[in-house]
N, C-alpha and C positions, 0 to 999 in steps of 0.2 A: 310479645316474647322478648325476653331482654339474653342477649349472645355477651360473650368475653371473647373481646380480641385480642389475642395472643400474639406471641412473635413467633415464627414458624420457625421450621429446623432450617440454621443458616451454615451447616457444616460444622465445621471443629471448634468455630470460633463462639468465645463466652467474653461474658463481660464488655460487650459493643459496645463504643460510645452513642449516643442519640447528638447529631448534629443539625437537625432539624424535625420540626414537629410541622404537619401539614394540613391538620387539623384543629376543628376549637372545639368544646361544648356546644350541641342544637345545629352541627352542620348535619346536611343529610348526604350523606355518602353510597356509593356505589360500590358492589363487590367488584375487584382489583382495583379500585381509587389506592395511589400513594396514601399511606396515614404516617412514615415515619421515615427518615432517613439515618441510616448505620454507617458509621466511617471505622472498618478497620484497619491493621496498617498497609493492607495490599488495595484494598478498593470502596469505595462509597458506593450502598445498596439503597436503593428503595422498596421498604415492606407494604405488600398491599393490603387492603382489605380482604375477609373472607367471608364479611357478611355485607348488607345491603340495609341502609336506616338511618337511625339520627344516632349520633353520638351524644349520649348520656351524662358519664362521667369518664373524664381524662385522666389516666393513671399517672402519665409520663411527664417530661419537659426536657428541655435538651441541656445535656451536661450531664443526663442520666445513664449508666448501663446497665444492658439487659442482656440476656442469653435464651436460650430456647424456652418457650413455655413463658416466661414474662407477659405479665398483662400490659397491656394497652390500652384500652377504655372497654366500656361497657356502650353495646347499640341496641339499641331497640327498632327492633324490625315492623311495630304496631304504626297502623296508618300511616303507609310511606307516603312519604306526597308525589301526589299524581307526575308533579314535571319530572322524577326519575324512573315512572314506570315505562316500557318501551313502547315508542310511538305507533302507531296504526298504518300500517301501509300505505291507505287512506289518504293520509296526511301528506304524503309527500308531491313536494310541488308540482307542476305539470310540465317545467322546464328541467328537473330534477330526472323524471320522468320518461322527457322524450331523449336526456341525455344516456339512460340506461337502455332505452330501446336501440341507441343507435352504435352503445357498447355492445349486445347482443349479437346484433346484425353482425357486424367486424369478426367476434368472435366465430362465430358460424362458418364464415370464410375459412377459418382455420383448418379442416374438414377435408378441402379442396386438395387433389392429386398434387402433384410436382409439373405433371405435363401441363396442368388447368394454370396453374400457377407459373408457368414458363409463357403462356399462352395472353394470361391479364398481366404485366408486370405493371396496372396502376394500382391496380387491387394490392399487390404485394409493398407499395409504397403508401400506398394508405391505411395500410393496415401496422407497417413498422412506423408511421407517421403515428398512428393513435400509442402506439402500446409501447415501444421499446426493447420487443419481449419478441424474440422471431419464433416463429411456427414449430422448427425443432423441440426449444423447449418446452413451445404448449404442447406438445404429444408425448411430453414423458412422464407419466405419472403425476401431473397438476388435479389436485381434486377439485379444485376452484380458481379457474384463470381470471377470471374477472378479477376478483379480491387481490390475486396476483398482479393482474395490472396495476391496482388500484393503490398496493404499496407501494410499486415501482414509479407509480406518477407525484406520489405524495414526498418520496423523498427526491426525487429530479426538483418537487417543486422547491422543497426545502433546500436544497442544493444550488439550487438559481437567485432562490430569495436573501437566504440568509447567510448563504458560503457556505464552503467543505465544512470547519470547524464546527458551524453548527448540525451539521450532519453528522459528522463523527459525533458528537457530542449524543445525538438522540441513539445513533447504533448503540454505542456501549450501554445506556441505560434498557435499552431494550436487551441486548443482551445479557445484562444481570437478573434483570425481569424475570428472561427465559430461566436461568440459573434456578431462582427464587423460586418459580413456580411449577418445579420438576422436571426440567425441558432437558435431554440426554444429549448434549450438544456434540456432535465430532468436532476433533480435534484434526486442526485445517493448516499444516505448515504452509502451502501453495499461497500466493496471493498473483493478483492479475499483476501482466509487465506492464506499467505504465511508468512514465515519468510522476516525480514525487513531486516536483512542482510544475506548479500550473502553468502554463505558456505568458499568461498575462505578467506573471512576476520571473521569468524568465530573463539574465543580464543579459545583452547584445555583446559579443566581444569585443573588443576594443579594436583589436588588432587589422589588417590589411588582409583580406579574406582572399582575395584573389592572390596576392605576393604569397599568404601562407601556403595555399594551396599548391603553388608552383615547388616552393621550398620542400613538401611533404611528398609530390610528386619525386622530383631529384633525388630524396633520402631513400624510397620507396627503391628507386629504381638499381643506386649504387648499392643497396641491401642486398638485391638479386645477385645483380651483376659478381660481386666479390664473391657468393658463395658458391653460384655455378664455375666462374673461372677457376676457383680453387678445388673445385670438384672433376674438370675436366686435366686439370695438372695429375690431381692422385685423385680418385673416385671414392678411397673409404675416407677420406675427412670428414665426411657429411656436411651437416650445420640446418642452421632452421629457416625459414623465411617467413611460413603463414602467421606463426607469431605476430611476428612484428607486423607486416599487413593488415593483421586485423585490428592493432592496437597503434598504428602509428599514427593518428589524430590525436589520439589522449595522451603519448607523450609528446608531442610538437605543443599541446597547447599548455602543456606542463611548461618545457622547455622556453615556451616562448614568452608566458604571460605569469608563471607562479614562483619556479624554481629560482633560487639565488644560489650562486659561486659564491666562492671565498674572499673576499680580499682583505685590506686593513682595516675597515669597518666592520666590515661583517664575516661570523666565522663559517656561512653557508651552510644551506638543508643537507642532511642525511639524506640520501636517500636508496632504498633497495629496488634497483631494476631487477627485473623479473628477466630470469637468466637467459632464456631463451629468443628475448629480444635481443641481446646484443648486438649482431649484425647491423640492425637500424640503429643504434647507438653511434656503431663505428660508422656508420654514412655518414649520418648529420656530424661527426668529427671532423670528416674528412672536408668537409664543405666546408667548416669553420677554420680547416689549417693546421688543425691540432694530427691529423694523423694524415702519415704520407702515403703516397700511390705503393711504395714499395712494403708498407707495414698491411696495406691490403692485399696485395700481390701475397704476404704469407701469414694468412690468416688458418688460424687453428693451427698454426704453425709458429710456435714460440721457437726462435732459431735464433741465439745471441740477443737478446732484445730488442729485434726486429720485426718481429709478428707479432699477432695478436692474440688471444686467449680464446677458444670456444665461448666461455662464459666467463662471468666476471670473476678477478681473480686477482684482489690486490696485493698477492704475492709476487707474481710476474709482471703486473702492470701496477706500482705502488703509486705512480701520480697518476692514475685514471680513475680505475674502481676503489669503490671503501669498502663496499662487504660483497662477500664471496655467497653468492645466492642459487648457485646449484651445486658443485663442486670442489673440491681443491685439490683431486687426486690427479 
């Protein structure tokens, strides 16, 4: 029986380029074998197969476009050869084997209470030792955890082997894959918190980590310090602190190792602090000389050009702040 392989319905897009061809004449191919690759302007797809045989005749070549319905070649599915028909249970080694039996057994484990499981914690280490996969998620509707491990070891292994990149590289082809072959995919803003680079390419800072530390310390504390004394003077001034707490690493390491000032050479970074920080602004000033005990003493307290601004305001403070990033009223 001789099939037409066609191009399947690729969405809106007509006239694809063909960027690569994956086949010849007399290969014998598999249903979902790549046979074509499509580069539109948003992504390069690979078309699979839909039938299973020898490829006959080649319709295509690359530099060709096609669109829905486009032929592809002509298979003939008559005397497959045997090495693509699916192997015999049989056949599978004995090492192959006793390595499934001893996936099984692990699996089974999974089964076990909380208390049995609080009770053996080597079992619960040998079992996140095999799989990667904790027991949570084999209990939620996994129709096949094996097969589930079974992807999760294959790409850790590809991941260890080959690097991220090539791992990134197979997810998106498999996720086009899924596109291609009717897969209803959600639509997933979330990604996990991790850092974006790897620790191995991670720079060391340069800097005196204990001296920094001491200096962030000091900025940390004059931050407090000024906002509670001004708040014990008059109570409604307010003003902020956790801000800057939570953020006073990443401007110190701005501050100390990226940002440039002004001078005759250079005309110095922009930059918008994040208005709520101020107070730790005005420490780390104060430490370098630039602002006195008595411009802290009246802070939120613009009083003849002697205090200082709630937030940045290069109205009131025109050699400090450049842009006004909460207010100006």
């Amino acid at each position: 029986m001789v099939n037409e392989l066609k191009v399947p319905d690729i969405g809106d897009f007509k006239n694809v380029e063909i960027i690569e061809v994956l086949i010849k004449e007399g290969d014998q191919i598999k249903k979902g074998d790549a046979v074509i690759t499509l580069e539109s302007d948003k992504s390069s797809v690979e078309v699979p197969s839909s039938f299973e045989g020898k490829v006959l005749n080649l319709k295509v070549k690359i530099g060709d476009k096609v669109s829905k319905g486009s032929l592809i070649a002509t298979i003939s599915s008559d005397n497959l050869d045997k090495n693509l028909k699916t192997e015999n249970s049989n056949s599978i080694l004995p090492e192959t084997e006793k390595i499934i039996q001893e996936a099984e057994k692990i699996l089974k484990k999974s089964n076990i209470t909380k208390e049995e499981l609080k009770q053996t914690p080597e079992t619960r280490v040998e079992y996140k030792k095999f799989t990667n996969y904790s027991l949570e998620q084999n209990s939620i509707g996994d129709l096949d955890p094996l097969e589930t491990i079974e992807w999760i070891e294959s790409l850790n292994s590809v991941v260890e082997r080959d690097g991220p990149k090539r791992a990134n590289y197979l997810l998106g082809k498999l996720i086009n894959q899924a596109y291609i072959s009717g897969s209803n995919l959600p639509y997933n803003q979330k990604t996990p918190y991790i850092n974006t680079i790897p620790r191995e390419l991670e720079a060391k800072s340069p800097g005196d980590q204990v001296l920094e530390n001491k200096i962030r310390s000091l900025i940390r504390w004059n931050a407090a310090c000024m906002v509670v004394r001004a708040n014990k003077k008059l109570p409604e001034l307010g003003g902020h602190i956790a801000t800057f707490a939570s953020a006073a690493t990443l401007y110190d390491v701005g501050f100390n190792h990226f940002w440039k000032g002004q001078n005759e050479k250079n005309l110095g970074d922009l930059i918008y602090f994040q208005g709520h920080c101020a107070p730790g602004i005005y420490a780390r000033s104060f430490l370098e000389g630039r602002i006195t005990i008595k411009q802290l003493e009246n802070f939120r307290q613009e009083v003849d050009g002697e205090g200082l601004s709630s937030y940045p305001h290069p109205w009131l403070m025109p050699n400090y702040w450049q842009f006004p990033t909460v207010s100006m009223g």
